[in-house]
C-alpha positions in Angstrom: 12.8 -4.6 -30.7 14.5 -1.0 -29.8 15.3 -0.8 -26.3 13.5 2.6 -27.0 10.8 1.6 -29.0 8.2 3.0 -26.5 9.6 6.2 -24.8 8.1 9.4 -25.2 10.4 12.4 -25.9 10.7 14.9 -23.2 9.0 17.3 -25.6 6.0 15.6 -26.1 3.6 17.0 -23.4 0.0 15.6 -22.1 -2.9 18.3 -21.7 -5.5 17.0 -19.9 -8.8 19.8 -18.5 -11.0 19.5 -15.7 -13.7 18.4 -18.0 -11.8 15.2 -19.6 -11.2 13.9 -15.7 -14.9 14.6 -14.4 -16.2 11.5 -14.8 -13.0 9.1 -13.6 -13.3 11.3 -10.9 -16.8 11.3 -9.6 -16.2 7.5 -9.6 -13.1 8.0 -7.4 -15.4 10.0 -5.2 -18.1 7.6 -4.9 -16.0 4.7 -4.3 -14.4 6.0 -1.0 -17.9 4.4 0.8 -17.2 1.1 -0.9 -13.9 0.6 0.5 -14.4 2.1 4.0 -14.7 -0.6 7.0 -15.4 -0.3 10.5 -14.3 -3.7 13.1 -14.0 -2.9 16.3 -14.4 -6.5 17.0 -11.8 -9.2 16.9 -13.3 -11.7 14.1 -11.7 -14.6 13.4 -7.6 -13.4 12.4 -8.8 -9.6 11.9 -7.5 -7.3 14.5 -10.3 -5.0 16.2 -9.6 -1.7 15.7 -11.5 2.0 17.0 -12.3 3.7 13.7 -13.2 3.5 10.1 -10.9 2.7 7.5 -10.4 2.2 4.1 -9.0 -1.3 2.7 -7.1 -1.1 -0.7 -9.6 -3.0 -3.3 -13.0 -4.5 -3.2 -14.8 -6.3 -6.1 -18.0 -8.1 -5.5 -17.7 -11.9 -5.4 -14.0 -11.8 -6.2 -12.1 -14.6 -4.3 -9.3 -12.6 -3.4 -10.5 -10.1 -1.2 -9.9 -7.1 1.4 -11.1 -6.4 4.8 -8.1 -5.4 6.9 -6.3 -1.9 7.1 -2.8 -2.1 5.2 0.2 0.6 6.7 1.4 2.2 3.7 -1.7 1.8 1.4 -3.5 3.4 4.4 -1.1 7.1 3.4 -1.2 7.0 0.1 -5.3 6.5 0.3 -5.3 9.3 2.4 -3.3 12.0 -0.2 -7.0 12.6 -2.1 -8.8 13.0 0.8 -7.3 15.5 2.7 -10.0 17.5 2.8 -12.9 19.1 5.3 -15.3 15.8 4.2 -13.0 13.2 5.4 -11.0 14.9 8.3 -13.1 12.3 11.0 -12.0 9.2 8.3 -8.2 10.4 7.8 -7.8 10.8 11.5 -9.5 7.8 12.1 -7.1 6.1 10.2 -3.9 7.4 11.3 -5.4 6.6 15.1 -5.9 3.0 14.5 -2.6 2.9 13.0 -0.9 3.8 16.6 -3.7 1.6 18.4 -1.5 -1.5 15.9 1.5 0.4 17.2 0.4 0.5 21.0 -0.6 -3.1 20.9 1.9 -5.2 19.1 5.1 -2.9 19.3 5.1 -2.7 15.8 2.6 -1.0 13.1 2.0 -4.6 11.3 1.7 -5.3 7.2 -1.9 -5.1 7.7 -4.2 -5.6 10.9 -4.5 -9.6 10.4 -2.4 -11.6 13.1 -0.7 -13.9 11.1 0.9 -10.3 9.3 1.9 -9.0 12.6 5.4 -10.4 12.1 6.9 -7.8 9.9 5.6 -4.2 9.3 5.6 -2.2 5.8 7.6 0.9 4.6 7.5 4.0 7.7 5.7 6.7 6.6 4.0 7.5 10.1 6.2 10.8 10.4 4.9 11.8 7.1 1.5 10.7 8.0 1.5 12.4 10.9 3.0 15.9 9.5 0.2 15.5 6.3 -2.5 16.0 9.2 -1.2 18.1 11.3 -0.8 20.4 8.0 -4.1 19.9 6.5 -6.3 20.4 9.5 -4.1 23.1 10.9 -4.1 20.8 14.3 -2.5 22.4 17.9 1.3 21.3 19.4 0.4 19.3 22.0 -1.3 16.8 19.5 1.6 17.2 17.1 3.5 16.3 20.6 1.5 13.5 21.6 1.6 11.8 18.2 5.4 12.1 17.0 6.2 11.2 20.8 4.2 7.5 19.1 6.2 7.6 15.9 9.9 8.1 17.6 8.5 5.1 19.5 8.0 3.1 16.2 11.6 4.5 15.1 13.5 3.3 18.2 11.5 0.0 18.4 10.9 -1.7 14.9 13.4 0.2 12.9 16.3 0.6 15.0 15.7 -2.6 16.6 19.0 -4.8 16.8 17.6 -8.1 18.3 14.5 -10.2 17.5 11.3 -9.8 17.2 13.3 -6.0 15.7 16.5 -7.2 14.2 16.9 -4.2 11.7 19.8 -2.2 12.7 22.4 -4.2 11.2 24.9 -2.7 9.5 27.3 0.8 9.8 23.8 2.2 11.3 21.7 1.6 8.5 18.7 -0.9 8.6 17.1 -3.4 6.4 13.8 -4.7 5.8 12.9 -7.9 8.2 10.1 -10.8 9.3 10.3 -12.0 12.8 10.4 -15.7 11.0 14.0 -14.4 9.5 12.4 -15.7 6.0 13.7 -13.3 3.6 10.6 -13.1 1.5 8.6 -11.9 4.2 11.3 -9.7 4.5 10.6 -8.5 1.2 6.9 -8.4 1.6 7.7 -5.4 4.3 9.3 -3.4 1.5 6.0 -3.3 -0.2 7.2 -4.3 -3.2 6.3 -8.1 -3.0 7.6 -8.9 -5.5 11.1 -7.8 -7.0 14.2 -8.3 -8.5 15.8 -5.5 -6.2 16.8 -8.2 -3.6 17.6 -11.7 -5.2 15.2 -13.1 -2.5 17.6 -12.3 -0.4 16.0 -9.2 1.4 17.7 -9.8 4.9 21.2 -9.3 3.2 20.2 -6.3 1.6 20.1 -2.0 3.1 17.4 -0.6 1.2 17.7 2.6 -0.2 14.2 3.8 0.6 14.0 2.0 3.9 16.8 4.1 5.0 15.4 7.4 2.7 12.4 7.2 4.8 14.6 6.7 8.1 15.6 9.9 7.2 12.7 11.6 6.4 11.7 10.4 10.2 14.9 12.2 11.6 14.3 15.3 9.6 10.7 15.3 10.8 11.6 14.7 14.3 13.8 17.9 13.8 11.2 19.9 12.5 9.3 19.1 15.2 11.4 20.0 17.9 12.0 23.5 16.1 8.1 23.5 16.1 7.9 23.3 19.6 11.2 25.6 20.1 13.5 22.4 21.6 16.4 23.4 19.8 18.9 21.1 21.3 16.8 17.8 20.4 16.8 19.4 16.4 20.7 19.3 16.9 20.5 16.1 17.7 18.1 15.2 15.4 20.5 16.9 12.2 23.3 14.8 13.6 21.2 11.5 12.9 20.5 13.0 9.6 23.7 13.6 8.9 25.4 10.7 9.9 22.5 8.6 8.1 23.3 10.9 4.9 26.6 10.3 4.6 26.9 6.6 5.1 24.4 6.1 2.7 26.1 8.1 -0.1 29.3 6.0 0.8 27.6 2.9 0.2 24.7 3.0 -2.3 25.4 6.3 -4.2 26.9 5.2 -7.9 28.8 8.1 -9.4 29.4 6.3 -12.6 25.3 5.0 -13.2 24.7 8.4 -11.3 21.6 6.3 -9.3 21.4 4.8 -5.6 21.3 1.3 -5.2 20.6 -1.1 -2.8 23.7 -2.4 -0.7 24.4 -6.1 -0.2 26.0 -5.6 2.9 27.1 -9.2 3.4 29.1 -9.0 -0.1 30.1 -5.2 0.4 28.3 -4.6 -2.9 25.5 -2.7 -4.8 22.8 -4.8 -6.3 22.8 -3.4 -9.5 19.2 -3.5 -9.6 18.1 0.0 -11.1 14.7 0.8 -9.6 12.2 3.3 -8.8 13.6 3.4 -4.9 16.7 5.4 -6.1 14.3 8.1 -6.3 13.2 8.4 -2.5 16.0 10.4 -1.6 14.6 13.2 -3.5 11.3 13.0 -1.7 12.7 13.1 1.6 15.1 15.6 1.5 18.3 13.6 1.4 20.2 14.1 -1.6 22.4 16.9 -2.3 21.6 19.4 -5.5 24.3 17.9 -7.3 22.9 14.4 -6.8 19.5 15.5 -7.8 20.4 16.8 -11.0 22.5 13.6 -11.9 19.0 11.6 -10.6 16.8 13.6 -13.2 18.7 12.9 -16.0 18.4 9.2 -15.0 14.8 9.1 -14.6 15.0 8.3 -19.2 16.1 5.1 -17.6 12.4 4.2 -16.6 10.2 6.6 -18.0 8.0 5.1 -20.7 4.8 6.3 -23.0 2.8 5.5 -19.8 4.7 6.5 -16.6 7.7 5.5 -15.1 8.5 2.0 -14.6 9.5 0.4 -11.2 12.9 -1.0 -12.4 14.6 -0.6 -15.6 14.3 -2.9 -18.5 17.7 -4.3 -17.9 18.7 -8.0 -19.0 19.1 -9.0 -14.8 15.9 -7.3 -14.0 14.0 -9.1 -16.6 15.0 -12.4 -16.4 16.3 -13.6 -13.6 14.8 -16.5 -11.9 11.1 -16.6 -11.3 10.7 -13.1 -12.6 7.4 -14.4 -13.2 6.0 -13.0 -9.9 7.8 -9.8 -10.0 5.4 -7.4 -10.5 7.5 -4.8 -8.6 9.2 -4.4 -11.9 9.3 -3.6 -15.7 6.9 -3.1 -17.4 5.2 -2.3 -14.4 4.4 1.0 -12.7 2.4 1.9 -9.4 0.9 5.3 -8.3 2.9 5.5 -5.1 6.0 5.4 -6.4 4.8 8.1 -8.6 3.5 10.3 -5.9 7.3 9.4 -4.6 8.7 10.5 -7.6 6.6 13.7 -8.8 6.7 15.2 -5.5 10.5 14.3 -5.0 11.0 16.4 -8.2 9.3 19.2 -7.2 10.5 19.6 -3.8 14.0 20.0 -6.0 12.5 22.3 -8.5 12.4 20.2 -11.0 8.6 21.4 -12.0 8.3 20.1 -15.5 10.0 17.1 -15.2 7.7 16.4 -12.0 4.5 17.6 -14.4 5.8 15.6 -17.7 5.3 12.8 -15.1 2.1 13.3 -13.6 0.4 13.6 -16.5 1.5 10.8 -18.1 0.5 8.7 -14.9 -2.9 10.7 -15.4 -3.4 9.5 -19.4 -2.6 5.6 -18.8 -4.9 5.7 -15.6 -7.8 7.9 -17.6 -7.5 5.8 -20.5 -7.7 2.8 -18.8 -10.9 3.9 -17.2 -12.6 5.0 -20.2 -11.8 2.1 -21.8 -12.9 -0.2 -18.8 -14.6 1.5 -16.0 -11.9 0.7 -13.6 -8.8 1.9 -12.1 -6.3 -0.8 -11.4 -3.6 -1.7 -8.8 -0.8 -1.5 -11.4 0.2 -0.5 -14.8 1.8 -1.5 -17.9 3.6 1.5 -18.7 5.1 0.4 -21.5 2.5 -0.5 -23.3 -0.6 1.3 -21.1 -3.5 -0.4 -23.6 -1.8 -3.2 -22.2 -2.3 -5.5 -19.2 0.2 -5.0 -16.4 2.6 -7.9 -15.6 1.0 -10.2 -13.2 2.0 -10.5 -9.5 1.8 -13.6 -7.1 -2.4 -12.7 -6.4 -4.9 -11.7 -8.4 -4.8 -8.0 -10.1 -7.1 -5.8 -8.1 -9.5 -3.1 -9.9 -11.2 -0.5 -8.0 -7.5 0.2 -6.4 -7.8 2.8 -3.3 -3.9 4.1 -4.2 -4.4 4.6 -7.6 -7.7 6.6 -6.9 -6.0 8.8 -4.6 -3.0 9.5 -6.3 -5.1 10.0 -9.8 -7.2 12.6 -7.4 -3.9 14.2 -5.9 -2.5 14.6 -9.4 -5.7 16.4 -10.7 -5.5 18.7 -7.9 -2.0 19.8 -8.5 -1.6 19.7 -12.2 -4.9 20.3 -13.2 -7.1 22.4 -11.0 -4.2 24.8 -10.4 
């Protein structure tokens, strides 16, 4: 077999119309009320919490099964809703994520106690910014919210001591579990599981941990400009800065022209091409000439059916129990292709970012046409294909790939 075998040429285009999409997406519509919850109460090891959410999966009398709100599942679910209909169930959403925050010090995995010991990628900023955008919300509340996320920055992700020990080297942060076990560590990455880290998370500076650490700085900038503090932006530019540079000292490869993942108790990259070098295109962070050297590396992992989460290297593929890594080829999930298609096009990069989308679009439509169904995960590779399994059950139904399939029709296809 071709190391090639399955790749599409960058000539061959998808067209898709509103009509073939109709259907996958009245059942995306429809299945919002299936997944919403509402616990106020504290039951058993789920967390009470003021208002409605949605949980990632449900599938009637399947053992595996949902009931608590998950932090970064929670944004990307909330991309194709952003909308008049569900304003009171988005809001609701991002305010029982700061009630987590308020309570436990740290947004957890999921609102279950036994997950409160580690957290999941930040994307509050971002959260915040989405629906402060979308509902066309006053200052003060913009105020009052990001005054909560610099909280979250300071206390979880700048942390240098237990229950927080993530600051830990040149300024830069890693992923973490209060139990120091590094694959809880890895489960806070939200890519449970990968090659990316060994199983060795806690020796490891992520490359979109510290992305998204910028994206909070830069948002924190943009909101002092928004509320005309221009001496906290300054400061705020500085962090970027500083963050930006060390970064591209330690994890930027000239000669693979991708970001890696620094082993910062070896003083080496982990070699491990994934999907995460890609984040610094989504939040701002890499420079033009970086982001030109990044599209031309995206052949690396794109495939007939989407992008894949690491490449199809020998390491990545068979390195001890690569059974479980489903955070890797052949795999691919919609938010790193949100990640990905909107990193492109904040760039310019509008047909690569398009090229993309719509192949995401095909493997997810097809699938559902086929089966009825929208999965967690992909096999891009091969899209008629199961996906490589994980260490639980697939999930059908999946609330991340609905949105994202719903975010992608709107931009690529209704406009």
């Amino acid at each position: 077999m071709t190391k090639n075998l399955f790749r599409f040429k960058k000539s061959d285009k998808i067209s898709l119309s509103s009509d073939n999409v109709r259907a996958a997406r009245d059942y995306i519509k429809n299945y919002w009320n299936t997944l919403e919850r509402f616990s106020p109460e504290e039951n058993d090891s789920l967390i009470g919490l003021p208002k409605p959410y949605l949980v990632p999966a449900y599938e009637k009398s399947h053992s595996f099964d949902f009931n608590e709100l998950y932090y970064w599942d929670s944004y990307f679910m909330v991309q194709g809703i952003l909308d008049d209909d569900h304003k009171e169930l988005v809001m609701g959403i991002l305010e029982d994520l700061i009630s987590l925050f308020k309570r436990y010090n740290v947004i957890p995995n999921a609102s279950r106690t036994y997950l409160t010991g580690h957290s999941q990628p930040p994307l509050l900023t971002s959260f915040i910014w989405d629906v402060y955008d979308a509902y066309k919300l006053n200052n003060e509340w913009l105020r009052e919210k990001i005054e909560i996320a610099k909280a979250e920055y300071r206390t979880v992700w700048m942390g240098t001591k237990k229950p927080n020990e993530r600051l830990i080297y040149k300024n830069l942060s890693r992923y973490y579990d209060i139990n120091h076990i590094d694959d809880l560590a890895e489960t806070e990455s939200g890519w449970d599981m990968t090659p990316r880290f060994n199983h060795r998370a806690l020796n490891y500076l992520p490359i979109d941990l510290n992305s998204l650490l910028y994206k909070y700085e830069a948002d924190f900038a943009k909101t002092a400009d928004a509320l005309g503090d221009e001496q906290e932006a300054r400061l705020w530019r500085k962090a970027m800065d500083q963050r930006a540079n060390t970064i591209n000292e330690l994890m930027w490869d000239k000669g693979n022209n991708l970001y890696y993942d620094y082993n910062f108790t070896k003083h080496k990259l982990s070699h491990v091409g994934s999907l995460a070098s890609f984040y610094p295109l989504w939040s701002g962070m890499a420079n033009e000439y970086q982001a030109k050297k990044l599209v031309k590396s995206l052949a690396r992992f794109e495939y007939k059916g989407g992008l894949s989460a690491t490449d199809n290297s020998t390491f990545s593929r068979f390195m001890p129990y690569s059974i479980n890594m489903q955070w890797a080829y052949p795999n691919g999930w919609a938010p790193l292709h949100f990640m990905i298609v909107y990193g492109l096009q904040r760039y310019g990069y509008h047909e690569d970012a398009r090229r993309v989308a719509m192949k995401w679009l095909k493997t997810n439509l097809d699938w559902f046409n086929k089966h009825g169904v929208f999965l967690e995960k992909y096999n891009v590779v091969q899209p008629e294909e199961p996906p490589a399994k994980g260490l639980y059950p697939s999930q059908t139904g999946f609330g991340w790939t609905n949105a994202v399939f719903e975010r992608f029709c709107q931009d690529f296809i209704d406009k």
